[in-house]
N, C-alpha and C positions, 0 to 999 in steps of 0.2 A: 492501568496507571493513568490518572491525569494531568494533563500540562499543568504547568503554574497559571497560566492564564486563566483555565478552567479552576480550579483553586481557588483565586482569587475574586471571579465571579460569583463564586458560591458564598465566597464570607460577602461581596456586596450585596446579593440576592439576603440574605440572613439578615443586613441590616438594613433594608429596606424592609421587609416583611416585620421588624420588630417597630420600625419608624410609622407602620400602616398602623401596629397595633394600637401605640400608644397615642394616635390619633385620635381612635375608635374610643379606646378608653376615658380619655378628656372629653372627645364630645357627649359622652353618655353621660358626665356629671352634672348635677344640676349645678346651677350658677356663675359655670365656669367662661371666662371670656375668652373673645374672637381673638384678642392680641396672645394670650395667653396660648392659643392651640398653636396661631404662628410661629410663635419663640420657641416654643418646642420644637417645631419641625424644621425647623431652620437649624436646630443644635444638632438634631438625630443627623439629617442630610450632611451635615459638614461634616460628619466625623468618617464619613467613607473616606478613607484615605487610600484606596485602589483604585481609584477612576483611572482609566484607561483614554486616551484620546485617539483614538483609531482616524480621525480625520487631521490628523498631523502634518501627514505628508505634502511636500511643497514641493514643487518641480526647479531640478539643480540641472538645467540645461546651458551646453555651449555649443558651438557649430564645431562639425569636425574641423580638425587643421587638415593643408592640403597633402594630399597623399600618405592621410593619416593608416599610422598600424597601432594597434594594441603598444601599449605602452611599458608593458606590466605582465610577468606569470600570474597562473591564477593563487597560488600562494602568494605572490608580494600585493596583488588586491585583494585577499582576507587578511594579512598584515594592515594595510589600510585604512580597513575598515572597522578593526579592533580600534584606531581611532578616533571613529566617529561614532558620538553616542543617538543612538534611537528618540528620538524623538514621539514615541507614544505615552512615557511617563514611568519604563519601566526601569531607566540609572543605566540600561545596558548599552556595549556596544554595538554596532548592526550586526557585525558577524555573529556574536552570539544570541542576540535575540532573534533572528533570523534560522539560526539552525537547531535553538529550543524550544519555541515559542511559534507554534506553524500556527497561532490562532492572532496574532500579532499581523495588521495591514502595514504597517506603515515600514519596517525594516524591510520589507521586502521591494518597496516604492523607492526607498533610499540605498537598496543594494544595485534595483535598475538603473539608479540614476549612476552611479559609481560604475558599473559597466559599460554603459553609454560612451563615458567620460574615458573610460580606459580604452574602449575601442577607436574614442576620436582621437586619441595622440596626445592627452593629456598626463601628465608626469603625477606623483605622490604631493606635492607640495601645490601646484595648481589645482588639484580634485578638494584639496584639502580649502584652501582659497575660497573657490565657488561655493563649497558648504557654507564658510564661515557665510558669504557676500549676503545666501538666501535664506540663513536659519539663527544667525550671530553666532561669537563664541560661545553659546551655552551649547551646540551643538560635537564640542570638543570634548572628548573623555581627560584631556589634560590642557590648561590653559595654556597660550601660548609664550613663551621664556624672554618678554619683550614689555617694557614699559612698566606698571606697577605689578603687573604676574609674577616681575619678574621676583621681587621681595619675598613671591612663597615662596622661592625655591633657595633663596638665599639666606633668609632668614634664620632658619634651623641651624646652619651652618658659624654662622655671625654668634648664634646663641650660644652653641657649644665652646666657640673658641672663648668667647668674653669669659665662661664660665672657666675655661681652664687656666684663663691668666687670674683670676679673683682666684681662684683656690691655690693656686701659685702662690699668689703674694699674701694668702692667709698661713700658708707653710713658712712662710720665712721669716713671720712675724712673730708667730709662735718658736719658729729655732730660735731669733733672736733674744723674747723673752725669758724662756728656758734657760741661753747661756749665759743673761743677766742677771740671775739670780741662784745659780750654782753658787756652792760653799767653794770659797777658795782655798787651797790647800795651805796649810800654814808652813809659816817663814821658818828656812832653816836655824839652829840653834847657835851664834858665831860667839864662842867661849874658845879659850885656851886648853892644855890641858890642866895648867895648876889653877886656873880660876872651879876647872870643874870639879879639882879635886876638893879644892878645899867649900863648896857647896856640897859635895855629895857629904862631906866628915859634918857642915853644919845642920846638915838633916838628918844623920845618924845622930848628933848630939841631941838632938828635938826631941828624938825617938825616948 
């Protein structure tokens, strides 16, 4: 069985080997010009979209605090670290790319440094901090719930309610037109009874 990483290599290995060929193939045509083979290879190369940057890793150091202990079980630091995302390009977070991905440098760079961190007396919220300070928020598997972040989280929310007051007041528009245009029942008959009699005798005589 191969890692994903190794996978992955192998479709960029494939398109590289197909980017050499149709190098080969352009240059053996007669006529054909120098910008022309460029354009090419420049389209082949971009389309690798599995680049891997194994030199990712940046150093998330702070000095221990004094009479620092571990901060942290080692469960509440792979908690942690589910969220912070790896920084070699592969979307994951460290814990998991760290514990699927054994061909992966850099989660392993960023698992030490979170170790470090936990040993020096640093809490979930400050490790979290010095990520952001050395890698920015892209290195958060969820943005932080503060400032315009905050709109993603609120947004969906905002959406559904607007949508349930509109169809709210599209129901009441339609009952209202509905009861506007019901047949009203007709008006009771107000006759005596010799006026009905002698109607009922003038339509026998019609008869």
């Amino acid at each position: 069985m191969i890692s994903r990483r190794q996978f992955l290599a192998a479709v960029g290995a494939g398109a590289g080997a197909a980017a050499l060929g149709t190098r080969v193939l352009m240059a053996q045509q007669p006529g054909a010009r120098q910008g022309e083979h460029t354009q090419a290879a420049m389209a082949m190369d971009s389309s690798n979209l599995f680049a891997m940057d194994q030199a990712a890793a940046r150093a998330v150091v702070l000095p221990p605090k004094p009479n620092a202990r571990p901060s942290m079980t080692p469960d509440e630091r792979d908690a942690l670290e589910h969220r912070i995302r790896c920084q070699c390009g592969c979307t994951l977070d460290v814990f998991t790319c760290r514990t699927t991905d054994f061909s992966c440098q850099v989660s392993p760079a960023m698992h030490r440094d979170v170790m470090a961190l936990v040993a020096g007396g640093y809490g979930a919220q400050e490790i979290i901090d010095a990520f952001v300070k050395v890698y920015g928020e892209r290195v958060l598997m969820a943005p932080t719930r503060e400032g315009f972040n905050l709109v993603g989280y609120v947004a969906p929310f905002l959406a559904m309610g607007a949508g349930a007051v509109l169809i709210g007041a599209l129901i009441r528009r339609w009952g209202a037109r509905a009861a506007a245009v019901a047949p009203s029942a007709p008006a009771g008959v107000q006759a005596t009874p010799d006026e009905l009699a002698r109607l009922d005798d003038a339509v026998r005589r019609d008869e």
